[in-house]
BALO-481150 format. One record per residue (C-alpha): residue number from 1; x, z negated, y. Coordinates in nm, 4 decimals. Last residue first. Layout:
// residues N
@i: NUM	x: X	z: Z	y: Y
...
This chain:
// residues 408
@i: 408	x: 4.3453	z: -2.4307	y: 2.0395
@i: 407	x: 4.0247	z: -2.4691	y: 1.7851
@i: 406	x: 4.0144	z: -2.0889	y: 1.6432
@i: 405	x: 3.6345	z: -2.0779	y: 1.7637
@i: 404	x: 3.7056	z: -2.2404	y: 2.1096
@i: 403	x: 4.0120	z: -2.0303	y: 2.1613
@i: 402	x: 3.8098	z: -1.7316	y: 2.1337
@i: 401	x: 3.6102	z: -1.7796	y: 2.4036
@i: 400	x: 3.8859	z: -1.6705	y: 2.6314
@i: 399	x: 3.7337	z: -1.7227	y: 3.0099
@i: 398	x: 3.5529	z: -1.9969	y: 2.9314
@i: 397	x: 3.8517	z: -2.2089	y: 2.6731
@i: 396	x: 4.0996	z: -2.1279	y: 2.9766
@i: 395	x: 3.8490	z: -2.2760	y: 3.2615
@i: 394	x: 3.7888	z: -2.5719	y: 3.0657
@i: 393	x: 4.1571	z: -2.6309	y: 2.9436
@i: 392	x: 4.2536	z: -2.5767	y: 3.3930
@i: 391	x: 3.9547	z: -2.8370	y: 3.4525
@i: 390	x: 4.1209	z: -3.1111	y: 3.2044
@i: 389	x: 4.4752	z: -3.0196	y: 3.3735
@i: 388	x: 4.3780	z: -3.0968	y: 3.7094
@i: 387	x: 4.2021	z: -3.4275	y: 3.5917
@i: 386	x: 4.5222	z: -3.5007	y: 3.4101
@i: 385	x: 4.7710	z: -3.4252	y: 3.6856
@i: 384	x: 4.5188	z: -3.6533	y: 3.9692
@i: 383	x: 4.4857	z: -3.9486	y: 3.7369
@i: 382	x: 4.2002	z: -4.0552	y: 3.5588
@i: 381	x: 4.1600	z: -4.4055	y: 3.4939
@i: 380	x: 4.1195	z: -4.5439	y: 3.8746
@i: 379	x: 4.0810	z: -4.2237	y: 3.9956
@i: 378	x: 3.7374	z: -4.2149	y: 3.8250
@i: 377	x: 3.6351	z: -3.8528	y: 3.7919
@i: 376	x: 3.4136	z: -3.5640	y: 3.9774
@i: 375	x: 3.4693	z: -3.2360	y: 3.8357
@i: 374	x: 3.3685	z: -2.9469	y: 3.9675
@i: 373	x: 3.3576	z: -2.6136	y: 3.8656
@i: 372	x: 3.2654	z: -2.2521	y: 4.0926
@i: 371	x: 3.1956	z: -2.0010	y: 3.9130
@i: 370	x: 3.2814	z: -1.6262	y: 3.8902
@i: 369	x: 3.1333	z: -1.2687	y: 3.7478
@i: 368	x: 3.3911	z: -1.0735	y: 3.8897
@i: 367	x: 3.4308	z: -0.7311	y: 4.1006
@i: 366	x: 3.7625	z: -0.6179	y: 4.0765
@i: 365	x: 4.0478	z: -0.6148	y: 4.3388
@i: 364	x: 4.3681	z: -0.4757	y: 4.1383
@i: 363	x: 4.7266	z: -0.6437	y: 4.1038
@i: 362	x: 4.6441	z: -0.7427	y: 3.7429
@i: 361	x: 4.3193	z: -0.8572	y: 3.7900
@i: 360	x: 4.2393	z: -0.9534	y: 4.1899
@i: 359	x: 3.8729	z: -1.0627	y: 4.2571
@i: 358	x: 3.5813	z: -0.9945	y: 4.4593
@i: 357	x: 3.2970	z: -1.1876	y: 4.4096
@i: 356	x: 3.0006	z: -1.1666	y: 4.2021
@i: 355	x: 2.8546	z: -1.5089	y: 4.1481
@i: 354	x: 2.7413	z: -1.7288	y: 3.8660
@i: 353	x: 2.5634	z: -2.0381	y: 4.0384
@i: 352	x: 2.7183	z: -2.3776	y: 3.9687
@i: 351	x: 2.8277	z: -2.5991	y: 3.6958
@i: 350	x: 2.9285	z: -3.0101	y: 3.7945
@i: 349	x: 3.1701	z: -3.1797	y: 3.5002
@i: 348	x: 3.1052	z: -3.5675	y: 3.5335
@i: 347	x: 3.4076	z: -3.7636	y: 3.4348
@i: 346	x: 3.4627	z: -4.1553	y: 3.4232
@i: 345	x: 3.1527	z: -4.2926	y: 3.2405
@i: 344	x: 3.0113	z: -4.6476	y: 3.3412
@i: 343	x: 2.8487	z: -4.4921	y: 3.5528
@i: 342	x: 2.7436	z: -4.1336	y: 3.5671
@i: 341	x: 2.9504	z: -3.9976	y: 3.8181
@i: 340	x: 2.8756	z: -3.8281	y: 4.1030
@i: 339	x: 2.8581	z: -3.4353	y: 4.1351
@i: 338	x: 3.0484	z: -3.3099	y: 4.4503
@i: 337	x: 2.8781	z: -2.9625	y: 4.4864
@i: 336	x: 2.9526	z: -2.5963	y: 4.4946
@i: 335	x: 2.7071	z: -2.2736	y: 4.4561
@i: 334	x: 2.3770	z: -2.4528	y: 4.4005
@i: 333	x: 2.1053	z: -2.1772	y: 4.3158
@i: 332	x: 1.8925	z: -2.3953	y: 4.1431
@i: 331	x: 2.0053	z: -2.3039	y: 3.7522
@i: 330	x: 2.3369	z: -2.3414	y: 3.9087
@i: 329	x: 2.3117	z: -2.7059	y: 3.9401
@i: 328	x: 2.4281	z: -2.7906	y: 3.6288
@i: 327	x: 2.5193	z: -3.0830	y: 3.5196
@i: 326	x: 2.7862	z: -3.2232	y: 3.2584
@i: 325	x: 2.8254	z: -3.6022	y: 3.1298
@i: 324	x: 3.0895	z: -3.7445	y: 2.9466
@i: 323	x: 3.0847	z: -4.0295	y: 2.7250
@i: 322	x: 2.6902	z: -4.1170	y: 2.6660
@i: 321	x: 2.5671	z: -4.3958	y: 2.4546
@i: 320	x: 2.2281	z: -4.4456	y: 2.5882
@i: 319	x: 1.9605	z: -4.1652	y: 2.7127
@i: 318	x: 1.8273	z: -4.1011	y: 2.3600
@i: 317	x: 1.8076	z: -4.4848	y: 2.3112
@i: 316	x: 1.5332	z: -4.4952	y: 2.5606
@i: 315	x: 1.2949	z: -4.2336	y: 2.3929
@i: 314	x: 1.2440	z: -3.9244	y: 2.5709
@i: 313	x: 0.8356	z: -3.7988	y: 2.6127
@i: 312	x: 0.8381	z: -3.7787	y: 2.9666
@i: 311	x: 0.6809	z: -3.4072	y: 2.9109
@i: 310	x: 1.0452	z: -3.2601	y: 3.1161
@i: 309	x: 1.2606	z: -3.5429	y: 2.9176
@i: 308	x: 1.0808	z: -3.4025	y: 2.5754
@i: 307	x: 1.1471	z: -3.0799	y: 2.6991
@i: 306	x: 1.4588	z: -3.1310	y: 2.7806
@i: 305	x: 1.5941	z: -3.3112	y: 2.4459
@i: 304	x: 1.4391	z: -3.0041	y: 2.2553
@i: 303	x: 1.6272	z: -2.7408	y: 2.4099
@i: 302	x: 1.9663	z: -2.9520	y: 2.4183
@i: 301	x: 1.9280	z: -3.0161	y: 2.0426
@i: 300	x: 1.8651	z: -2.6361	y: 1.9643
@i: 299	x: 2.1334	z: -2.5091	y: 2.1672
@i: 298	x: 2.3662	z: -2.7460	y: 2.0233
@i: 297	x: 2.3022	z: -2.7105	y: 1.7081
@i: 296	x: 2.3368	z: -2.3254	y: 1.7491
@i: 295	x: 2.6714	z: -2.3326	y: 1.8834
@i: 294	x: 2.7596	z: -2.5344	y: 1.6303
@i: 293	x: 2.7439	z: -2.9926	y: 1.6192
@i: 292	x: 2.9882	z: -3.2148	y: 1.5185
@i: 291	x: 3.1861	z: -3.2487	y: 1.8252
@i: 290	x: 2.8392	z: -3.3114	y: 2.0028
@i: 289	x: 2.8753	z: -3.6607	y: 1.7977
@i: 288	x: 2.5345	z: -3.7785	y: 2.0337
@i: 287	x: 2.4154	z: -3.4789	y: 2.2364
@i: 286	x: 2.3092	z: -3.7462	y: 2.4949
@i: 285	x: 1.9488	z: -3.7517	y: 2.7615
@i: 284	x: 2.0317	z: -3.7575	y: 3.1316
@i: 283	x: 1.7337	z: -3.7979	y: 3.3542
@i: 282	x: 1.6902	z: -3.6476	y: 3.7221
@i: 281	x: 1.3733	z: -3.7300	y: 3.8776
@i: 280	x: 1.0175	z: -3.7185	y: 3.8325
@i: 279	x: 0.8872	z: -3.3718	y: 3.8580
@i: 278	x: 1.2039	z: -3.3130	y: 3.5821
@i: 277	x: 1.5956	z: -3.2001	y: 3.6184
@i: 276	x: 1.7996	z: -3.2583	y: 3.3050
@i: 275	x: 2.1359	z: -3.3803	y: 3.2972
@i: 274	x: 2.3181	z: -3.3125	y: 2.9556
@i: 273	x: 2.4943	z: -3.6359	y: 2.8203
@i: 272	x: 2.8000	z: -3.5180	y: 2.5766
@i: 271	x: 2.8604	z: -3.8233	y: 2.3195
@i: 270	x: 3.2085	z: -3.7144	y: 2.2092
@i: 269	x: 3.3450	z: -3.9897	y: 1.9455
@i: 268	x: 3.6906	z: -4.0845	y: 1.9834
@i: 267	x: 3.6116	z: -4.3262	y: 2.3161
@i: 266	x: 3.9320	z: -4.5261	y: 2.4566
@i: 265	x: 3.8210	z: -4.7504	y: 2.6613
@i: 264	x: 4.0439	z: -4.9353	y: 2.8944
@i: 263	x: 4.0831	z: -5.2860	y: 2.9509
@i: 262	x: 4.1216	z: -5.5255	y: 3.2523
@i: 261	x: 3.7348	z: -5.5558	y: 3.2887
@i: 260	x: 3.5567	z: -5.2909	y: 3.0825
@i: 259	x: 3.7241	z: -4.9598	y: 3.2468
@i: 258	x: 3.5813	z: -4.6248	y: 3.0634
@i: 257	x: 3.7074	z: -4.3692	y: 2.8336
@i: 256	x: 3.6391	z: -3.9758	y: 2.8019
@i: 255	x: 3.8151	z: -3.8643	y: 3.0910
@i: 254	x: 4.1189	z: -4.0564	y: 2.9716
@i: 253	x: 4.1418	z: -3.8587	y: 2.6457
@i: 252	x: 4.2793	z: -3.5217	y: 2.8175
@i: 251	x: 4.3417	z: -3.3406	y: 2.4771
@i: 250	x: 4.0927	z: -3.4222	y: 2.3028
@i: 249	x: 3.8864	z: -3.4047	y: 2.6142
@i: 248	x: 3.9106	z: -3.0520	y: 2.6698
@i: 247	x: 3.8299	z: -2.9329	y: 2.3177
@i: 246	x: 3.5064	z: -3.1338	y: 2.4409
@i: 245	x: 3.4545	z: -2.9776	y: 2.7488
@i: 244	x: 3.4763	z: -2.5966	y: 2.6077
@i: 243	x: 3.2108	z: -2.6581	y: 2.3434
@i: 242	x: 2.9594	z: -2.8476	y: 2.5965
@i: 241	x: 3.0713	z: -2.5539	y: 2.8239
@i: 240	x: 2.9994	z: -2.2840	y: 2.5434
@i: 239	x: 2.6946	z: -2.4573	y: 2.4341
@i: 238	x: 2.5380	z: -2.5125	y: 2.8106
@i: 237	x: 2.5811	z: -2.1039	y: 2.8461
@i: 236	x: 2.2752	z: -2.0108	y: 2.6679
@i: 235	x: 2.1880	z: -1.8529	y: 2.3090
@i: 234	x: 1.8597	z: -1.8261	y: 2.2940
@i: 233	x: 1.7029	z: -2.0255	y: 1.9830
@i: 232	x: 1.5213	z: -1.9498	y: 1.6310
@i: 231	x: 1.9138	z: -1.9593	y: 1.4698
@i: 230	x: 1.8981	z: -1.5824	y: 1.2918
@i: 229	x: 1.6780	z: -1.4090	y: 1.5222
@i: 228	x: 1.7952	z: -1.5794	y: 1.8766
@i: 227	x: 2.1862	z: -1.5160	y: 1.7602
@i: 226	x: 2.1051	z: -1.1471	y: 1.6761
@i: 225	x: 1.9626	z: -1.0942	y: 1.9733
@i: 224	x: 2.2357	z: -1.3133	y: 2.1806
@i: 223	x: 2.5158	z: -1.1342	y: 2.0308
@i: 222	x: 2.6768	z: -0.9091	y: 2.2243
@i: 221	x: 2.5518	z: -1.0484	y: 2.5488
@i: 220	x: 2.6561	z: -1.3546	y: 2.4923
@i: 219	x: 3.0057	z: -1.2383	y: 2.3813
@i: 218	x: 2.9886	z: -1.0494	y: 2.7069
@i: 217	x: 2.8646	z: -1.3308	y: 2.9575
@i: 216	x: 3.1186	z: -1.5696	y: 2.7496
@i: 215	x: 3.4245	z: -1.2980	y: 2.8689
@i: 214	x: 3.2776	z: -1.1928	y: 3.1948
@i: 213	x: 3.2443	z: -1.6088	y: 3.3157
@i: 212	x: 3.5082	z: -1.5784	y: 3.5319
@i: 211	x: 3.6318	z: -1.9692	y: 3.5902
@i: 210	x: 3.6793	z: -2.1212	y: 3.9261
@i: 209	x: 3.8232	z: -2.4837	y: 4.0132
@i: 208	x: 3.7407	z: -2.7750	y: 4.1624
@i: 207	x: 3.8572	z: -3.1310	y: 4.2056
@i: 206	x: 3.6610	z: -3.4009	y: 4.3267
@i: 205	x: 3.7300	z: -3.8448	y: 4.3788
@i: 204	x: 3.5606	z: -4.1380	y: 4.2843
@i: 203	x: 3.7836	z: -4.4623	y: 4.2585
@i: 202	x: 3.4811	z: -4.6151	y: 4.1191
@i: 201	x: 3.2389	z: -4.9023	y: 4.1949
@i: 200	x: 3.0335	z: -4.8722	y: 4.5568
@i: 199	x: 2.9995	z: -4.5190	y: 4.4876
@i: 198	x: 2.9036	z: -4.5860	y: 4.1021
@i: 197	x: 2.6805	z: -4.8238	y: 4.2014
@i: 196	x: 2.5476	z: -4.6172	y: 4.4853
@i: 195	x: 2.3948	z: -4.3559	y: 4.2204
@i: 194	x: 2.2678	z: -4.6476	y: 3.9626
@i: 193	x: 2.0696	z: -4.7576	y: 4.2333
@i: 192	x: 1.8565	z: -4.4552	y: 4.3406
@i: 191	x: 1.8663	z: -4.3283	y: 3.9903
@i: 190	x: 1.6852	z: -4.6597	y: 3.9476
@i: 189	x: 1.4959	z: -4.6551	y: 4.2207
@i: 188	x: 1.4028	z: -4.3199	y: 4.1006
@i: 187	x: 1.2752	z: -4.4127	y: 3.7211
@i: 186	x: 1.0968	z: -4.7190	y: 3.8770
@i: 185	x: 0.8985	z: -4.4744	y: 4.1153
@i: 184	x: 0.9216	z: -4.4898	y: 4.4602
@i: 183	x: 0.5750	z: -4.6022	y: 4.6569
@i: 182	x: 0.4502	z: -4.3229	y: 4.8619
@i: 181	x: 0.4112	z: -4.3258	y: 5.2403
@i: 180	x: 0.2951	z: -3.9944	y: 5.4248
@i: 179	x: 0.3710	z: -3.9210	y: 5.7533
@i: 178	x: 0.1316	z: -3.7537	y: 6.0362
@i: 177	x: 0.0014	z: -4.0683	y: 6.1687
@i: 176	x: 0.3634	z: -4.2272	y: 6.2020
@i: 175	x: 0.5002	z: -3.9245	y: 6.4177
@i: 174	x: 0.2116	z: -3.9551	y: 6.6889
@i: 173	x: 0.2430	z: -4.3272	y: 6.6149
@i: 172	x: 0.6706	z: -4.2616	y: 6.7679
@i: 171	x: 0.8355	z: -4.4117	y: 6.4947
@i: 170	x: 1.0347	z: -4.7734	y: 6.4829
@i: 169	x: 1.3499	z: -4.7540	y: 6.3188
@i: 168	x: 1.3029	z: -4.7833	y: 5.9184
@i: 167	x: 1.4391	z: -5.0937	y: 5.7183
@i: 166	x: 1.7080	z: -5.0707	y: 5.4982
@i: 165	x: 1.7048	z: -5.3897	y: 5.2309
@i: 164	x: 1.9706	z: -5.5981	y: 5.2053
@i: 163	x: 2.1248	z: -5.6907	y: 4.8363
@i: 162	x: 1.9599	z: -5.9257	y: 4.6950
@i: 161	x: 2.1015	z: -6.2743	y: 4.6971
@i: 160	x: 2.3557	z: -6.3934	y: 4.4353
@i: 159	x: 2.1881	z: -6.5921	y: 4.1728
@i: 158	x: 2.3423	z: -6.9572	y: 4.1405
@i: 157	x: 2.5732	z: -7.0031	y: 3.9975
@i: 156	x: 2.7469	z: -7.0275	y: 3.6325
@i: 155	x: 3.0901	z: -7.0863	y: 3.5520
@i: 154	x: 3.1401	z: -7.1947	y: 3.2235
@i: 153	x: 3.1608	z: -7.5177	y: 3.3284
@i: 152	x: 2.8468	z: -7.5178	y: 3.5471
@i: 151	x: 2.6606	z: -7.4151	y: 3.2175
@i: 150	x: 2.8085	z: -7.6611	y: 3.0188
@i: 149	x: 2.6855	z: -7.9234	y: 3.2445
@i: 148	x: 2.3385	z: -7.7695	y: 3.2801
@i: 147	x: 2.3151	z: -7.7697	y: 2.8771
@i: 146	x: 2.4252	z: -8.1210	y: 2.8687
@i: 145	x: 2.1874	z: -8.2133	y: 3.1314
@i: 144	x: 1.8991	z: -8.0934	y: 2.9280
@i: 143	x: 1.7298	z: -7.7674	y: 2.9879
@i: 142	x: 1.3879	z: -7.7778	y: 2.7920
@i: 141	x: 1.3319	z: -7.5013	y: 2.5014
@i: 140	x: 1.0359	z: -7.6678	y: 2.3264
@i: 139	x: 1.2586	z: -7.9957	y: 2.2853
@i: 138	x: 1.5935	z: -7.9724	y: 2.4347
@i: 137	x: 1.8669	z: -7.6999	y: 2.3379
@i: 136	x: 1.7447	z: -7.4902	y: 2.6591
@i: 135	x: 1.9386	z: -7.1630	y: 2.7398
@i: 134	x: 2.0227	z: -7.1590	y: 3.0959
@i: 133	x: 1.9457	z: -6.8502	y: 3.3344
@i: 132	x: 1.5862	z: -7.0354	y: 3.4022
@i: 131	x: 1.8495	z: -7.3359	y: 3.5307
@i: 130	x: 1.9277	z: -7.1391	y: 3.8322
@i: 129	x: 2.2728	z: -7.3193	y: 3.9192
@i: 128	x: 2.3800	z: -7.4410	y: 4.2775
@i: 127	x: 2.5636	z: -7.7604	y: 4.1746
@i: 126	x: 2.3257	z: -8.0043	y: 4.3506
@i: 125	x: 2.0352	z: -7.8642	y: 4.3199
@i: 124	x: 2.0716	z: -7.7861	y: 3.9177
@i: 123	x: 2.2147	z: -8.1240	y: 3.9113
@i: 122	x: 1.8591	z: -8.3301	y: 4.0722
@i: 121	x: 1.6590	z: -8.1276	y: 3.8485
@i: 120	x: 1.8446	z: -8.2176	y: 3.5259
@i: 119	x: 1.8836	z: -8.5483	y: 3.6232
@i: 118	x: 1.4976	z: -8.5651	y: 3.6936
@i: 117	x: 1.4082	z: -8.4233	y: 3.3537
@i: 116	x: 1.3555	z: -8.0091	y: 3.2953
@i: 115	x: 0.9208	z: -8.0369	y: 3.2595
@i: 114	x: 0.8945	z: -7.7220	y: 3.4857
@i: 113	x: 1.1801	z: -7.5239	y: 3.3510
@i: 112	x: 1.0837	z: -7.5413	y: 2.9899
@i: 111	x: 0.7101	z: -7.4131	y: 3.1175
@i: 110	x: 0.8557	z: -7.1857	y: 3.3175
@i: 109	x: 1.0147	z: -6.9919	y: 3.0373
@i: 108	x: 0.7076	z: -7.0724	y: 2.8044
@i: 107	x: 0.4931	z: -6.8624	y: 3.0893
@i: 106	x: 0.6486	z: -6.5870	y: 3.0301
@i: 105	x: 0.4759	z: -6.2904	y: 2.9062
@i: 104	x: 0.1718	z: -6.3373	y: 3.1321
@i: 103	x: 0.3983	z: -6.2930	y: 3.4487
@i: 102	x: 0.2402	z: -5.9191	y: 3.4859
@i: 101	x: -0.0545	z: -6.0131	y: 3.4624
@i: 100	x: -0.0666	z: -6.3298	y: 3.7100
@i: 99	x: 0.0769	z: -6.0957	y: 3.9628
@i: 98	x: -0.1918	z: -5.8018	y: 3.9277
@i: 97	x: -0.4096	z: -5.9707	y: 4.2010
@i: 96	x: -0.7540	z: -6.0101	y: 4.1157
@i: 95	x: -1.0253	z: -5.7645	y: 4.2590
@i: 94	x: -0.9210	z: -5.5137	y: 3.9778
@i: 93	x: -1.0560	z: -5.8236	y: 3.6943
@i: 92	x: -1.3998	z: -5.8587	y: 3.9013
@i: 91	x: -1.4746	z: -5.5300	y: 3.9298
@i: 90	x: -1.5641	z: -5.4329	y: 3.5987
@i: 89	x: -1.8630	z: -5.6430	y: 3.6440
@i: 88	x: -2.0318	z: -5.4342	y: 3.9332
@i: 87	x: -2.0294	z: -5.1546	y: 3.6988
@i: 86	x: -2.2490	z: -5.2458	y: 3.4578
@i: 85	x: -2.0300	z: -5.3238	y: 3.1153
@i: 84	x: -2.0022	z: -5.0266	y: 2.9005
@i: 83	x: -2.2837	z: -5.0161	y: 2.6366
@i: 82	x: -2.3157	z: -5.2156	y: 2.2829
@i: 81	x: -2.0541	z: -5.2701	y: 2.0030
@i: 80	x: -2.0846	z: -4.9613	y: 1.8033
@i: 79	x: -1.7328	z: -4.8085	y: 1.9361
@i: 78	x: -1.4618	z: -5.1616	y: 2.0000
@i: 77	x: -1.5055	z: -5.2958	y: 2.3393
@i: 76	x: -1.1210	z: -5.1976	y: 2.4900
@i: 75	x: -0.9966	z: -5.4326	y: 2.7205
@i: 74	x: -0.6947	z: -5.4374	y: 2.9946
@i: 73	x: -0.2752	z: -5.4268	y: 3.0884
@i: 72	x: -0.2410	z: -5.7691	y: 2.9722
@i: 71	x: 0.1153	z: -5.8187	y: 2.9963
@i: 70	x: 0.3368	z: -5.8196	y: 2.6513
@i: 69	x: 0.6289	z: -5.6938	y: 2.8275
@i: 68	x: 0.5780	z: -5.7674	y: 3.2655
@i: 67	x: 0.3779	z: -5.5721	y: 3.4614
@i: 66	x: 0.4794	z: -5.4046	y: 3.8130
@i: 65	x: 0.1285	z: -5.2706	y: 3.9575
@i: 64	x: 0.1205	z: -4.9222	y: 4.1197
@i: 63	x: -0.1957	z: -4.8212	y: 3.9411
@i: 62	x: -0.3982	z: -5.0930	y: 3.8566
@i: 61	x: -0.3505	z: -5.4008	y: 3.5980
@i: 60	x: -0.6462	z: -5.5842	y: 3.4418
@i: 59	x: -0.8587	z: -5.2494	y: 3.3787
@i: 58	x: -1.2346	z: -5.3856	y: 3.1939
@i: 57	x: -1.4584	z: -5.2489	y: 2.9057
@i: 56	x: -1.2648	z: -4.8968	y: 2.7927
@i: 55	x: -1.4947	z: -4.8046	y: 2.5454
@i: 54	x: -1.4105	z: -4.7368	y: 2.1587
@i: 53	x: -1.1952	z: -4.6209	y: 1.8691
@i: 52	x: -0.9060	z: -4.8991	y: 1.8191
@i: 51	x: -0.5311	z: -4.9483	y: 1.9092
@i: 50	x: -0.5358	z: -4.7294	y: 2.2397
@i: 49	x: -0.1938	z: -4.5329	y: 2.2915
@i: 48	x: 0.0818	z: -4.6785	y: 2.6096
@i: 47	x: 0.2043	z: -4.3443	y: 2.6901
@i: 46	x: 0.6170	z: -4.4458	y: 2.8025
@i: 45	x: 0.7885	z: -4.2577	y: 3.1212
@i: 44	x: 1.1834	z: -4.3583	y: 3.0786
@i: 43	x: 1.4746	z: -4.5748	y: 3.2091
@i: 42	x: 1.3793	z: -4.7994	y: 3.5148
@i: 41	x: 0.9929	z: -4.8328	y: 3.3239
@i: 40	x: 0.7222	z: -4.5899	y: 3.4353
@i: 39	x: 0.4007	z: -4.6666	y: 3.1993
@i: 38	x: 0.0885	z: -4.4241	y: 3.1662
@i: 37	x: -0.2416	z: -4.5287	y: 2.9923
@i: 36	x: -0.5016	z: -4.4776	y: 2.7721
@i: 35	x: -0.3299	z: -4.2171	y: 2.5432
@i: 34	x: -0.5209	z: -4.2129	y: 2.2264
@i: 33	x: -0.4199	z: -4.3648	y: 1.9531
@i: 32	x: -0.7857	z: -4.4325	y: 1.8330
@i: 31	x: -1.0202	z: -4.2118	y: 2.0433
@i: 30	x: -1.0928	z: -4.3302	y: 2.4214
@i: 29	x: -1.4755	z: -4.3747	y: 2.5585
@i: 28	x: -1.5073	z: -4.4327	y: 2.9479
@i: 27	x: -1.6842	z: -4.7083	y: 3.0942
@i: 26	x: -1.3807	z: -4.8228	y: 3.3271
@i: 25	x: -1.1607	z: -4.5057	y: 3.3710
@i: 24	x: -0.9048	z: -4.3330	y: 3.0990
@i: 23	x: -0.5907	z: -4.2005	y: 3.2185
@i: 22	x: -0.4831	z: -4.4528	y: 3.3947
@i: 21	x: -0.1728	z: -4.3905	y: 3.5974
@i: 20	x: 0.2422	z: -4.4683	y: 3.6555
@i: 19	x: 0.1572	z: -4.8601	y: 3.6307
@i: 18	x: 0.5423	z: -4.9702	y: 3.6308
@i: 17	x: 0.7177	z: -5.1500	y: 3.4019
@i: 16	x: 0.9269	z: -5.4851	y: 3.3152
@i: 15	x: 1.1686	z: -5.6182	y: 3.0689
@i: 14	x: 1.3570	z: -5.3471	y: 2.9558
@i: 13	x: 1.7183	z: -5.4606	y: 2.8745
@i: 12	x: 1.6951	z: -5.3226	y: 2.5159
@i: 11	x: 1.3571	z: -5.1234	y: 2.4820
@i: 10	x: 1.0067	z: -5.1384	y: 2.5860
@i: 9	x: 0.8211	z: -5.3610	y: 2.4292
@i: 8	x: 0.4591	z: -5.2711	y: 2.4394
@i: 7	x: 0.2471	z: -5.3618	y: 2.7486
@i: 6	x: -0.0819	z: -5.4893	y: 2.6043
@i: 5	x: -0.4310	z: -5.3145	y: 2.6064
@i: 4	x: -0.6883	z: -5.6054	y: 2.4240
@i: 3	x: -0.9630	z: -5.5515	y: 2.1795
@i: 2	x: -1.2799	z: -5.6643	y: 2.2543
@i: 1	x: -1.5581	z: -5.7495	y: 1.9932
């Protein structure tokens, strides 16, 4: 007997994924729970695990393939039930298209659609509305004109059309032969998007400052043995500026709220999302109630939210909730950047590299340990004094530690 591979649900708003890769090939045995197969939703990388012990019989969905929840993704023969299928049948279900797959989870939806009445029909052209966006009172889910007509007075249209695609200037073939195409992956169209969004969206705007890190690269220093022994975790710089950003927020609460039409936000909970560089792209998982957390909790939390995001083992909800995002691209070398923000947030701190540079300490040129900050905010909450003085109560909390620990 066969057991079928389904695509699991994946999460609020996740309707649809991504063949990433097989693991396991036609003919091949797979354990209970095993890993069969790899999924690459907008949001995270999800294992899809084998429900039985046995052979994997047929592969309805190939690599590349956008399936819908609850697709058919293929068939297990449970162990003890005979040989792998010859090799020439396994074909048959890769030679079909992987379209009918991934719509397998809705057919109900065009079902209700499909038998709408000829009024119904003849209104949905008329005014313009998609009537698959309007919930069906009728029987097994059908629009009826009542539903239309409340739908066109509350407003509803039709879909607005995509957005236009960029298409590539012709290349010389000499050029052409020597390029390599690769399909984008869900999780970087998705960056891809999100990224212009917030262009296209906020009142963006930079301002930077420098902190000398001596003072945290000396209490680090100090006690980063001793810390490491007693907490079973390095001590790194992430907890001082998750510390430092959040004393600054108390006081500068606009960074930490968000626009939701005509209303502001006000946030007073500190959900600090960490952006963590992987092979696939740039994911930011949240130190949810980071006020709450030490030193050590947050070293320990960060440390085990990036490896599951570098193993593409991060749940969904781990990357939701987020009220102020920091990123550092120090730990690459980057000396100053413009860091955009992570919508619907309005304040992204940026880190850079640690530098010596020459300084001048009360009327003397020293050599410092400085960095360069940057924070990117939403001029259309933030305003320029406040942003100014949110970097200024970062910069004093790094360069006098001690303010952090006596909470001024």
């Amino acid at each position: 007997m066969a057991t079928e591979i389904r695509v699991p649900t994946l999460g609020e708003s996740v309707t649809e994924a991504t063949i990433g890769r097989w693991f396991k090939k036609v003919g091949e045995a797979v354990a209970v729970d095993e890993p069969v197969v790899e999924l690459e939703t907008d949001k995270v990388t999800i294992e899809v695990p084998s429900p039985v012990a046995g052979v994997i019989e047929a592969v309805a969905a190939k690599d590349g393939d956008t399936v819908g929840v609850g697709a058919l993704l293929g068939m297990i023969a449970a162990a003890g039930a005979g040989a792998a299928p010859a090799p020439a049948k396994t074909e048959a279900p890769k030679a079909a298209p992987a379209a009918p797959a991934a719509s397998a989870p809705a057919p109900a939806k065009t079902a209700a659609v499909g038998s709408n009445g000829p009024a119904v029909s003849k209104l949905a052209a008329e005014s313009g509305v998609d009537t698959s966006a309007v919930a069906g009172t009728g029987k097994d889910g059908r629009v009826t004109k009542g539903d239309l007509l409340g739908a066109i007075a509350g407003g509803a249209t039709a879909p607005a059309p995509a957005a236009p695609v960029a298409v590539r200037a012709p290349v010389p073939a000499d050029d052409a032969a020597r390029e390599e195409r690769v399909r984008m992956t869900k999780l970087r169209q998705t960056i891809a998007r999100r990224l212009k969004d917030a262009q296209n969206t906020a009142a963006m705007l930079t301002t930077f400052n420098e902190v000398d890190m001596g003072a945290v690269m000396a209490l680090r220093g100090q006690y980063k043995d001793l810390f490491e022994k007693k907490h079973g975790v390095k001590l790194g710089f992430m907890s001082f500026f998750t510390k430092a950003v959040i004393q600054a927020l108390k006081e500068i609460p606009a960074v930490n709220a968000e626009i939701d039409g005509t209303d502001l936000i006000y946030k007073n909970y500190y959900n600090i999302g960490i952006a963590v560089g992987t092979d696939k792209g740039l994911v930011v998982p949240v130190l949810r109630d980071a006020d709450q957390l030490s030193l050590a909790g947050i070293e320990k939390t960060i440390a085990g939210l990036g490896k599951r995001a570098r193993d593409g083992q991060l749940k969904i909800d781990e990357m939701q909730g987020g009220t102020f995002t920091i990123t550092n691209g120090g730990i690459y070398g980057s000396l100053m950047s413009t860091p955009i923000l992570n919508a619907p947030q309005s304040g992204i701190l940026g880190m850079h590299k640690i530098q010596e540079r020459p300084m001048v300490v009360g009327g003397k040129i020293e050599i410092r340990p400085m960095m360069y900050l940057a924070l990117s905010y939403d001029h259309r909450i933030v305003d320029g004094k406040e942003a100014v003085t949110f970097l200024v109560r970062v910069k004093e909390n790094l360069e006098d530690p001690q303010r952090m620990v006596l909470d001024l």
